[in-house]
C-alpha positions as CSV (number, residue, x, y, z in Angstrom):
1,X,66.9,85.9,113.6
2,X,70.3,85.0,115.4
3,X,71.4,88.4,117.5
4,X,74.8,88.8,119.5
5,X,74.2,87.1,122.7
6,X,75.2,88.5,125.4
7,X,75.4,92.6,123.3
8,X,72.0,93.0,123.7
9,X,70.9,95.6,126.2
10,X,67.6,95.2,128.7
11,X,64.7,96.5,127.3
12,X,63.8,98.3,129.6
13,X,67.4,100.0,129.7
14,X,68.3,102.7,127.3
15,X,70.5,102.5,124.4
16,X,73.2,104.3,123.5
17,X,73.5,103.8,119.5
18,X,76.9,103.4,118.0
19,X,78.0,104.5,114.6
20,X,78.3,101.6,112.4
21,X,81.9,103.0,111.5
22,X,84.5,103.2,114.1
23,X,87.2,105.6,111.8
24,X,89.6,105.6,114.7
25,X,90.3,102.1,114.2
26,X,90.1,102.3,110.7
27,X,92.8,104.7,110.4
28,X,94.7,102.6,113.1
29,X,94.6,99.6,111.0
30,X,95.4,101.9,107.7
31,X,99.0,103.1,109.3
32,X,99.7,99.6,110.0
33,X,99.0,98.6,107.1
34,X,101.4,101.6,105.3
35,X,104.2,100.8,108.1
36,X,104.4,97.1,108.0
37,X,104.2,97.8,103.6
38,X,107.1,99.7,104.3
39,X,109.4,97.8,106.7
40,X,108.8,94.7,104.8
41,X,109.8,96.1,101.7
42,X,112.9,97.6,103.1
43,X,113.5,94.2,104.2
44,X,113.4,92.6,100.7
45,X,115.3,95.2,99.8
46,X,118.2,94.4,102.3
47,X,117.7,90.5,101.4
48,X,118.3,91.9,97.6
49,X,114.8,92.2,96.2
50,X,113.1,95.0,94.6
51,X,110.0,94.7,95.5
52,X,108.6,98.6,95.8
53,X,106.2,100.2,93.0
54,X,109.2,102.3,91.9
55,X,111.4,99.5,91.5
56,X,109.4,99.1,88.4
57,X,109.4,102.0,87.1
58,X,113.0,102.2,84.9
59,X,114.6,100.3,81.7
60,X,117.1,98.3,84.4
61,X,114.3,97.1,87.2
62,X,112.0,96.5,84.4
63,X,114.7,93.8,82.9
64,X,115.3,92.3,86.0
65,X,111.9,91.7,87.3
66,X,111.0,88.0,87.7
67,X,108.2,86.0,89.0
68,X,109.8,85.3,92.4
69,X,110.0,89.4,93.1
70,X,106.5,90.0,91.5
71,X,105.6,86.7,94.1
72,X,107.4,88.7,96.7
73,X,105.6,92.2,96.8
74,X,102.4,90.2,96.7
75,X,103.4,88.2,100.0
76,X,104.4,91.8,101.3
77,X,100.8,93.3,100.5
78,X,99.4,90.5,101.9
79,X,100.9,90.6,105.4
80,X,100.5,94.3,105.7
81,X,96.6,94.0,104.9
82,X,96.1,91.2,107.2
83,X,97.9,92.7,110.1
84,X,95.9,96.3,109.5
85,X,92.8,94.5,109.0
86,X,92.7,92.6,111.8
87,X,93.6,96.4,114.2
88,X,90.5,97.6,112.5
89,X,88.3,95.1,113.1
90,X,89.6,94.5,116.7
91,X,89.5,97.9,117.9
92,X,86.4,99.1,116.7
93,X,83.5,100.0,118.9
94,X,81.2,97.5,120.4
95,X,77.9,97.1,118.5
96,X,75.0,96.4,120.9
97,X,72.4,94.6,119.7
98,X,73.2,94.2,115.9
99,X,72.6,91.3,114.1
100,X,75.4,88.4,113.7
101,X,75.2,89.3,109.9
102,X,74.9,92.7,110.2
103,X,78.3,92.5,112.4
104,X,79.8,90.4,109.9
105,X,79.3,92.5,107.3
106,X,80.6,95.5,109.7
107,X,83.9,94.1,110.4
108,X,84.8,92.9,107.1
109,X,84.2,96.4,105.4
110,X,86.1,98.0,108.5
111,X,89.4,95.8,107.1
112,X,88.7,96.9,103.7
113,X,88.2,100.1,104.3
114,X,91.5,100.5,106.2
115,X,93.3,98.5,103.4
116,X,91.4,101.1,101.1
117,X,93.1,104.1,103.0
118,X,96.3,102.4,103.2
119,X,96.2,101.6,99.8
120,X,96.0,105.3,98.8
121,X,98.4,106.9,101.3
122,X,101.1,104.5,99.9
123,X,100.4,105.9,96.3
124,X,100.8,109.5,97.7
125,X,103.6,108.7,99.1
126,X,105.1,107.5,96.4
127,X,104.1,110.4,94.1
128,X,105.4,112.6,96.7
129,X,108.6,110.6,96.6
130,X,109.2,110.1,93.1
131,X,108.2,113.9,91.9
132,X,111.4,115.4,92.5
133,X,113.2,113.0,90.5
134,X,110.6,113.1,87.3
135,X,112.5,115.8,85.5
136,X,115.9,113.8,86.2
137,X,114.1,110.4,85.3
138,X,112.3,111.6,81.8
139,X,116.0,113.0,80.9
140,X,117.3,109.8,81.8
141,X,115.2,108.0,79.6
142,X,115.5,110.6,76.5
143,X,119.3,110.4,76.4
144,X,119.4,106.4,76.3
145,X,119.2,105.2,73.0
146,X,115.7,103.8,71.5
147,X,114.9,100.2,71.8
148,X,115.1,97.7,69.6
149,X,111.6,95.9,68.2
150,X,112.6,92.7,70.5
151,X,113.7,95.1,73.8
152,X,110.4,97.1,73.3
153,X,108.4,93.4,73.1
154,X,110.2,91.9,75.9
155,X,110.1,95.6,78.3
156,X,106.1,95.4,77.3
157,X,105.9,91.7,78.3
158,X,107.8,92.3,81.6
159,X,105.9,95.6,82.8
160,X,102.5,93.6,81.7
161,X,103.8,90.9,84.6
162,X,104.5,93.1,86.9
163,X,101.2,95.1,86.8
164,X,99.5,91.6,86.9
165,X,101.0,90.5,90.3
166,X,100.6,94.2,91.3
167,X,96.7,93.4,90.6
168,X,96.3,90.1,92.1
169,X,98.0,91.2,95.2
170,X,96.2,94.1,95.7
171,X,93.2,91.9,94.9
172,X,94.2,89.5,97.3
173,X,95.4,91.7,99.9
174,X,91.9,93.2,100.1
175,X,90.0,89.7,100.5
176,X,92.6,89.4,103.4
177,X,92.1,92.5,105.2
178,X,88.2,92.1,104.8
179,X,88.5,88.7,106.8
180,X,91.0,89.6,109.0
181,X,88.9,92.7,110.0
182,X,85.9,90.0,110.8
183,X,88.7,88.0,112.7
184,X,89.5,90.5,115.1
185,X,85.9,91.2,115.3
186,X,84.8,88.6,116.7
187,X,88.3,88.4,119.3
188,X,86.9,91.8,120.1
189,X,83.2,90.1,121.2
190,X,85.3,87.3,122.6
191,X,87.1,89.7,124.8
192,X,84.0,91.6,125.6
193,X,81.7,88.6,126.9
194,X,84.6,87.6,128.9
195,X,85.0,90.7,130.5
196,X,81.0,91.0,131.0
197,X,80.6,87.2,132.6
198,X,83.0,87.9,135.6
């Protein structure tokens, strides 16, 4: 069985065990993750894009949501996750003696985790942001007129798009935080054995 060479302590030297979870980085990587989401899609927002879970949530968004913004707020997830994902795993704690699997395995749920996190402060941020304006938007939507058979089709097709490229990015972003996390991981042992061979 392969073990991290150059992590594993004398035995006759005691051992100071480390949780397998290092949450400070986890929550490092998880604000990264929630403040690159948000200055990138402030960014497609100044380039003209709507690319922000609210953005699809009226009549007007709805009708101009195409494949290039749904294509958009995936490349925006993805960026975020692989930047928080790679914190997590580079700034958790050093694991002596713990099998290159077991590390592995380690590193890639510390990226998920933080996308995890991130993932669910976003939506409560968002709920937070968008509560005030419920009453105003339901009103909104009661006083327009009913759609037509075709509108109701089309406004059904296009929100059953945009929840699709919601899914696969989310999906996707998650895959990419896991391995980023493992990447910084193993820059973190790289670092480590450097700093231990002087």
């Amino acid at each position: 069985m392969a073990i991290d060479t150059g992590f594993v302590a004398p035995s006759n030297a005691a051992v100071e065990l480390k949780p397998p979870v290092s949450w400070g980085a986890i929550w490092s990587g998880a604000t990264v993750t929630v403040a690159v989401s948000i200055v990138l899609t402030l960014a497609g927002a100044g380039l003209g894009y709507a690319l922000s879970v609210s953005a699809i949530a009226s009549r007007s968004s709805l009708a101009a949501f195409t494949p290039e913004v749904g294509a958009g707020a995936m490349v925006v997830q993805v960026l975020a996750a692989a930047l928080g994902g790679y914190l997590a795993g580079r700034l958790r704690t050093i694991w002596h003696g713990v099998h290159d699997d077991e590390a592995h395995f380690r590193d890639m749920a510390h990226g998920l985790i933080a996308w995890a996190l991130a993932t669910l402060i976003l939506i409560v941020l968002g709920a937070a942001l968008l509560a005030p304006y419920a009453d105003a938007l339901a009103g909104q939507a009661g006083d327009q007129p009913p759609l037509s058979a075709d509108d109701a089709r089309r406004a059904a097709s296009i929100a059953a798009q945009s929840y699709l490229f919601m899914a696969v990015g989310m999906l996707l972003s998650a895959f990419v935080a896991a391995v980023a996390g493992r990447i910084g991981g193993l820059r973190n042992e790289q670092m480590h054995l450097t700093y231990l061979h002087r």
